[in-house]
N, C-alpha and C positions, 0 to 999 in steps of 0.2 A: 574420514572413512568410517570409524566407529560410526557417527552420527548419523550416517546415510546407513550403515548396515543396522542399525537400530530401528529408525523411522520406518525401513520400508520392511523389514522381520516382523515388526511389531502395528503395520499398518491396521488390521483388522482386529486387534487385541489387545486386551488392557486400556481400555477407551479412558478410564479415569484417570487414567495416571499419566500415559502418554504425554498431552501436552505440558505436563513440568518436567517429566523424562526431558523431550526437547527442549525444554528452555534451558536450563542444565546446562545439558551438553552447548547448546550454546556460545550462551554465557561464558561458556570458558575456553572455547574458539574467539570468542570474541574479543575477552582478556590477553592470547597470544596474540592475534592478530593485530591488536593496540601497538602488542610488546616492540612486532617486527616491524610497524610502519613508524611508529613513531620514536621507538627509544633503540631499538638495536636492528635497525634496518640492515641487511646482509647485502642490499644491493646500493647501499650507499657510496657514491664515488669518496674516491681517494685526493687529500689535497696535495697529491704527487704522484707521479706515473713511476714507476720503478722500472730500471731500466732489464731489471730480470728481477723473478721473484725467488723468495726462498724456497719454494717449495716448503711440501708437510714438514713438521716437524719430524724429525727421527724418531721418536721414540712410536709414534703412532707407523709407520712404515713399517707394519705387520698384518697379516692376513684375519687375525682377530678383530682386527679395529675398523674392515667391512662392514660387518656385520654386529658386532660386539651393542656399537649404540642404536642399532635397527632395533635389537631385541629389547632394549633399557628404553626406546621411545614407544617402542607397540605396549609393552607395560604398562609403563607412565601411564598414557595417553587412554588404555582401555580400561585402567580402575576408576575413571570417571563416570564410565556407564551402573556398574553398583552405586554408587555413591547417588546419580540421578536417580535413579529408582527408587531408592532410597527417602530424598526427598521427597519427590513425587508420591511414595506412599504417606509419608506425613502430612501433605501437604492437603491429599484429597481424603484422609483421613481411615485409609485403606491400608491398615497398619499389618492386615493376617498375614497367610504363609503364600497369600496371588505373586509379593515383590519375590518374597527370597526366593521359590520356588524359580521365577524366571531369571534370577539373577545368578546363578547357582552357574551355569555356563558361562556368561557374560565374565564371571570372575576369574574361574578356573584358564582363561586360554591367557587372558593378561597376564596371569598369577605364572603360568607355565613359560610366557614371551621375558620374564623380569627373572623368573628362575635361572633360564637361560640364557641370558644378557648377563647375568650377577658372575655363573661359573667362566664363560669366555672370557669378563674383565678378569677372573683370578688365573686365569690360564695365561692371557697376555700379560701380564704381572710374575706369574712366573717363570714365563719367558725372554722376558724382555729389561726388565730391573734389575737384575741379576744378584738376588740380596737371600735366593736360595725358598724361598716361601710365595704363597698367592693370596696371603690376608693379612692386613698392617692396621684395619682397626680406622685406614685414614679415613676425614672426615668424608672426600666423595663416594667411598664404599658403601660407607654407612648412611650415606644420603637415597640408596639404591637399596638398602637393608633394611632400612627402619619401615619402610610401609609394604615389603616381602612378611616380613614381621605381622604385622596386625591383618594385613591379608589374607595368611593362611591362617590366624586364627580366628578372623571371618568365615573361611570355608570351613572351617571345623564347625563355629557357631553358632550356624544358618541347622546345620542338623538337627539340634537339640528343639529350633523353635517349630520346624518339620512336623517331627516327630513327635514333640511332647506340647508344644505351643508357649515355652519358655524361653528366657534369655533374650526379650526382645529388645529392652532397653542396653544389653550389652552389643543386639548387632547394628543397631543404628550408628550407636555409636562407635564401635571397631570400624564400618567402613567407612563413616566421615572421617576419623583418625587418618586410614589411609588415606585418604585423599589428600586431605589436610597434607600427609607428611611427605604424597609425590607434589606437591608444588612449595614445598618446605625443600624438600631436596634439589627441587628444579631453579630455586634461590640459592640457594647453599651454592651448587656448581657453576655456577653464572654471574655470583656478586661479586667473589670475591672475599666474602667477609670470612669466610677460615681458609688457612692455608692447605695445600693441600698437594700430592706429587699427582694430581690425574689431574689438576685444573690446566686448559691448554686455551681456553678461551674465556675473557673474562669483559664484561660491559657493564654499563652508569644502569644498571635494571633494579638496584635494589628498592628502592622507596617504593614504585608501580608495586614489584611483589610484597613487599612489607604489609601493603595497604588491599590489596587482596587479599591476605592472609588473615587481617583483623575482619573484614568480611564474613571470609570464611568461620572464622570461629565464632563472634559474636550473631552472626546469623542463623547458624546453624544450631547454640545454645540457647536462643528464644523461640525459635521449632518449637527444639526438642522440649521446653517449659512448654510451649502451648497446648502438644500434644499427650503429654506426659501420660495424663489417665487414659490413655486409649492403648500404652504399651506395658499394662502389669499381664502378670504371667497367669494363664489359664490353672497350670497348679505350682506346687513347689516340688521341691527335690526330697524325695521321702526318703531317702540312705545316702550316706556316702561309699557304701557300697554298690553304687549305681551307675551306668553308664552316664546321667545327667553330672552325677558329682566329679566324673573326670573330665568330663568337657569343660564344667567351670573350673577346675584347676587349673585345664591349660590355657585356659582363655588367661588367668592372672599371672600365672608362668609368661607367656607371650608378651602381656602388658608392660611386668617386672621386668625383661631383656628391654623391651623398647622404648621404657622411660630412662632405663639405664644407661642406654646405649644414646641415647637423647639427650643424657647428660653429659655424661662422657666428651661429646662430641661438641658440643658446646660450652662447654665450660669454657675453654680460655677464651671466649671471649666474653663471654660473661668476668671472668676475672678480669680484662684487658679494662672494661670497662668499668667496673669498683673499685680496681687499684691500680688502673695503668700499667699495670707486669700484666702480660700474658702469659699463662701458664700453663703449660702442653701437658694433655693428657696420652700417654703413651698404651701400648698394645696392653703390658702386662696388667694396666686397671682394666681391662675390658677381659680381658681373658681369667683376672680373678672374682670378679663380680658376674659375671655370664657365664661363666665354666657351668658353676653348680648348678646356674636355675637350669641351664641345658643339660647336664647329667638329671634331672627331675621330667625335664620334660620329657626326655628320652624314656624314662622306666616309665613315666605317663603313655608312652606310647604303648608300649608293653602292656600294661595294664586294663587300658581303656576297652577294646575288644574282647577280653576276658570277661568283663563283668555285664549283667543284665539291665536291662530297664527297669526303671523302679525299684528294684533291688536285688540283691544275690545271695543266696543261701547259701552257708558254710559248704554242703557237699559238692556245689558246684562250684565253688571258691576252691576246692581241692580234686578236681573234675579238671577244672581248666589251668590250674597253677603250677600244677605236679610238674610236665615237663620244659615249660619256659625256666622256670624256678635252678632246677638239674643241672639245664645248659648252660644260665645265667655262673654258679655258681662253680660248674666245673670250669667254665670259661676264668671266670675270677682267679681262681687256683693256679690253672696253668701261667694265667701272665706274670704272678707271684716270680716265676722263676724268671722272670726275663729284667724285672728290675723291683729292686726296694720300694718307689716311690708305690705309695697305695691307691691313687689317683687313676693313673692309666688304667690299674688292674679293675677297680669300680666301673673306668668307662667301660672297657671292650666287658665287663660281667652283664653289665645293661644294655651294650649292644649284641649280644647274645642272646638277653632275656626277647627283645625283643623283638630280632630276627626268627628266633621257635614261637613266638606266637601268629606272627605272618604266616611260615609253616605250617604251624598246627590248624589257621583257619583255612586256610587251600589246602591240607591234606584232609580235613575233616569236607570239605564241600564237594571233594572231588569222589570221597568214598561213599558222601551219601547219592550223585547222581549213580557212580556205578551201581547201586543198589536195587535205586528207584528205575533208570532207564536203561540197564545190563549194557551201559559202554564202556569201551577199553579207557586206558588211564589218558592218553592224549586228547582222545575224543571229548573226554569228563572235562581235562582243563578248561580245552577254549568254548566250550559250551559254559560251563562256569563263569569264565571270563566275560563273554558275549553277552550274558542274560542278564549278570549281574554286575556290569560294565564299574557302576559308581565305587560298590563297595570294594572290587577285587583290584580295582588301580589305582583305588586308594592304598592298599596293602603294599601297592608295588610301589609309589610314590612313597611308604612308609620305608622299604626296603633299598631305597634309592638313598635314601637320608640317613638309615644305619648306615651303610656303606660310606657317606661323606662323612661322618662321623668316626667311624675305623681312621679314615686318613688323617683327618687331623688329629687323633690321639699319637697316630705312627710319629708325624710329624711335629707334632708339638714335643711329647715327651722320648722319643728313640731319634731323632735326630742327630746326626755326627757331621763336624766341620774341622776343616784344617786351613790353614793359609801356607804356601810354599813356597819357595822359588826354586827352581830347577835348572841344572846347564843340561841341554841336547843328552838322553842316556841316562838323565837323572830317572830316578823311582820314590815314590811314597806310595806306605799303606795307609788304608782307613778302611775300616766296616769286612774285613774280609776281603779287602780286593787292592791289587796293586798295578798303579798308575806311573807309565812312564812317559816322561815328555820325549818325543824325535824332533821337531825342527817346527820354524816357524813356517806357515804356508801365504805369499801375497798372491791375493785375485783381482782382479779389475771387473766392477760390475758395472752398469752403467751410468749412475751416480753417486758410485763411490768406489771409495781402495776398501777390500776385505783382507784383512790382517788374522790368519788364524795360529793356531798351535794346535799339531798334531800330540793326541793323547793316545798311547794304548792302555787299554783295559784288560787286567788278568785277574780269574777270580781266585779263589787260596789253593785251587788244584793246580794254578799255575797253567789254565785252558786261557787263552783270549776270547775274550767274551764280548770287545768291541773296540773302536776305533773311532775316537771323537775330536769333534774339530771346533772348539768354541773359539768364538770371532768376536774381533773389536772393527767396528766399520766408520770410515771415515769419510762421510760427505762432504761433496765439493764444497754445494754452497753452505755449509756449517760445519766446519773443520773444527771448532771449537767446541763442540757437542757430539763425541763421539759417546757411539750404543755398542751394546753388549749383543752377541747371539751365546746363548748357553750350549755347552756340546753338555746331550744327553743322551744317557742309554736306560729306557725305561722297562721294567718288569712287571710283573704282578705282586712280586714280594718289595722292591724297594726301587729306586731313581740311584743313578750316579750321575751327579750334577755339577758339571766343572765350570767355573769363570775364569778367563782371562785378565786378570786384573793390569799387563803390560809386561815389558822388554826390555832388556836392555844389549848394545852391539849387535846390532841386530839379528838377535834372536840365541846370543850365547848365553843366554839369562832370561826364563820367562816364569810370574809369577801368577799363579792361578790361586782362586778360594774355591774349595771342594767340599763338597755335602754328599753324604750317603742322607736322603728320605727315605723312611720306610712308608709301604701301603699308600704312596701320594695316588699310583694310577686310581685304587679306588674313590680317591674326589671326582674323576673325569667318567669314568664305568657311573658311579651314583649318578651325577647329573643325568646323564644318559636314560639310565632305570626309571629315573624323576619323570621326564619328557615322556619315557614313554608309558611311565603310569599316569600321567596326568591325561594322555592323548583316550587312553581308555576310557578313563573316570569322567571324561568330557563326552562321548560318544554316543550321539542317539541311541536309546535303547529300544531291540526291536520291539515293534508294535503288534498285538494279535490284531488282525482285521475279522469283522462280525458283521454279517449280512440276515436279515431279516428275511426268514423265509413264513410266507401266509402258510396257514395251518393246510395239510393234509398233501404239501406240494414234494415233491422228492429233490433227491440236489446227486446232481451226478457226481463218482468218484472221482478224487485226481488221477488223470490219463483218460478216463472215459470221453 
């Protein structure tokens, strides 16, 4: 589908480039289509007819996992058209700003389809696994992360050589990386070779992609030699006080998470194979090694709109600093009181800093249209919005990501757990709110027995504030594999999130794991914010239309 919406988008345009655009894309239709006739053919008969099947897996019998891999395949699948283009400009030696400029959409909806395939896999995960969290760091995560990774610091990228005609040798190579790392990850979930709790299907494809893969890099790296002098930078970066010198930050910030995270994720088997132990690399290496460069990137963000091209003069370094600066810092202060550790309090300062610089750029845009064209404050927004579609849903896409970012500091560092068991009438507190078990509840659904536990929830006024029924479900044909349903009562301020963990006599004895999350809702609001500042920042921008009128001719008013 990409291919066909390229070819015929792009029939009367970009003549030079087009036909390695196609071959591209191709070429690597033609690499899966190998995959499926020849090495994991899905319509391959069976050397036995079963006399009933198992049906889905359990754990995938969730409303997420519809849609979940639509969105992780339109991804995938459409960060190959950058990447064609890409080539394509090396190729015919049409290195300027023709590729990025049209590839700048091409990227943005894939980038927004993986954004939102990434958030659903962590929503069915914290759905479904019942382990209290929606990010484990596991290798298939990370195989959907790693080129979300160098993606959007392509889309940042592409600006700089826009606008200033720099950074060209960093975007070639950012989006072959992506590429390179959605068919590194499309190995990764299909060989087998790390283990992993989302692998649910697994076939003999590794050597086929091994060997595309050396392709891909070794190919792509005598390009980019051949080309080489045709991609140095029209100038350089004259301050690091300059909007150029924070985009290369982030470009090496984004690099540093994804080589990190590249290592991370491969290491045991890299160790498996040097010394035969394989050696698990767990969350907390990834959450100490990526924390900070993402506390950096994050005030990067802050930062980066603040500062001018080519460089920034003290007064306006204190022009535009003064208020993100304030909020950042009161913010800092206030979390002081909520816990010792000084880490949270750093994040939510820097997600402060840089949610008043969002602010500060749509209140300052909106007061200069009131100004310039005397409209009310609503009218100023979505004119604002409308005109300047790229830049202002970029801010919201930025304000989407502070808000993901609030959640996991909630949840990483404010998180509370208990494990219990309770007879009928029992109570535990946690987090301010007290939870009593009444009875167990059996349902019969149509392929399975629903086995739940009635919870009431009372907050510390001792008001009921909800009534939850987390399930342990027990399918026919996999009785041995019984799934969790989490009973959830969700807020703006925090989750109470109860598991089921079993029974005993039925039901005089039932033992639950309970978590108070704080701020989780805002992981799912952020996504949300994401999609729809990306839907913006992707958005034809209106066109003036200009008609040539011969000298001395008149042109009737509109309505005349």
């Amino acid at each position: 589908l990409y291919s066909v919406a390229v070819a015929l988008l792009n029939r009367r345009r970009h003549q030079a480039l087009m036909p390695y655009v196609n071959a591209v894309m191709l070429v690597t239709s033609a690499f899966f289509l190998v995959l499926l006739v020849f090495a994991a053919n899905p319509f391959k008969q069976s050397t036995f007819i079963p006399a009933d099947g198992e049906g889905l897996n359990p754990l995938l019998q969730n409303y997420w996992m519809v849609i979940h891999p639509v969105m992780l395949y339109l991804g995938y699948v459409g960060l190959a058209v950058p990447f064609a283009f890409a080539v394509g400009a090396l190729v015919s030696k049409r290195v300027g700003n023709e590729w990025v400029r049209t590839v700048r959409r091409w990227t943005l909806i894939p980038w927004m389809f993986l954004s939102a395939g990434i958030l659903m896999g962590s929503q069915w995960a914290y759905m479904e696994l019942g382990w209290g969290g929606y990010w484990a760091w596991d290798p298939v995560e990370n195989a959907s992360f790693l080129p979300w990774l160098t993606g959007t610091a392509f889309l940042h990228s592409i600006i700089i050589q826009e606008q200033r005609g720099v950074m060209k040798v960093w975007n070639v190579v950012l989006i072959w990386l992506t590429y390179f790392l959605v068919i590194l990850g499309t190995f990764t979930t299909r060989s087998g070779v790390l283990e992993s709790v989302h692998s649910f299907a697994l076939s003999d494809v590794g050597p086929i992609f091994l060997g595309f893969l050396i392709i891909i890099v070794f190919g792509f790296l005598w390009l980019l030699f051949k080309r080489l002098y045709l991609l140095k930078d029209e100038q350089g970066i004259d301050s690091y006080s300059s909007r150029e010198a924070a985009f290369l930050g982030n470009n090496w910030l984004f690099t540093s998470i994804t080589f990190a995270t590249l290592w991370g994720t491969f290491f045991p088997m890299f160790s498996e194979i040097l010394t035969g132990e394989r050696i698990s690399v767990a969350a907390p290496f990834f959450n100490k090694v990526n924390g900070p460069l993402f506390l950096l990137l994050f005030l990067l963000m802050g930062i980066g709109p603040l500062l001018g091209w080519r460089r920034t003069g003290m007064q306006a370094l204190r022009q535009q600093f003064t208020l993100p600066l304030i909020a950042g810092l009161v913010m800092g202060v206030l979390a002081l009181f909520l816990t010792p550790n000084p880490w949270p309090s750093v994040g939510l300062a820097v997600c402060a800093f840089a949610t008043a610089t969002i602010i500060q750029e749509f209140v300052r845009g909106v007061l200069a249209r009131r100004v310039t064209n005397n409209e009310n404050v609503l009218v100023a927004m979505g004119s604002l919005i409308r005109r300047n579609g790229r830049r202002y849903g970029g801010y919201i896409v930025h304000l989407g990501m502070v808000m993901i970012a609030v959640a996991i500091i909630g949840n990483e560092f404010f998180q509370q757990t208990t494990n219990v068991t309770l007879a009928p009438g029992g109570q535990v507190t946690l987090g301010g709110y007290e939870l009593t078990y009444v009875a167990l509840e059996n349902t019969r659904a149509s392929n399975r027995t629903e086995i739940g536990a009635r919870v009431i929830v009372h907050d510390s006024s001792g008001k009921m504030v909800g009534s939850l029924l987390p399930l342990r479900n027990l399918y026919d044909k996999t009785p041995d594999m019984p799934t969790s349903e989490v009973g959830l009562r969700m807020t703006l301020l925090e989750d109470v999130y109860v598991l089921l963990n079993g029974w005993e006599g039925g039901g005089s004895t039932a033992t639950f794991t309970i978590f108070i999350n704080p701020l989780t809702i805002w992981m799912w609001i952020g996504g949300l914010t994401l999609v729809l500042g990306t839907l913006i920042a992707s958005w034809p921008h209106p066109v003036k239309r200009t008609t040539n009128v011969p000298a001395g001719a008149t042109v009737a008013a509109a309505g005349d």
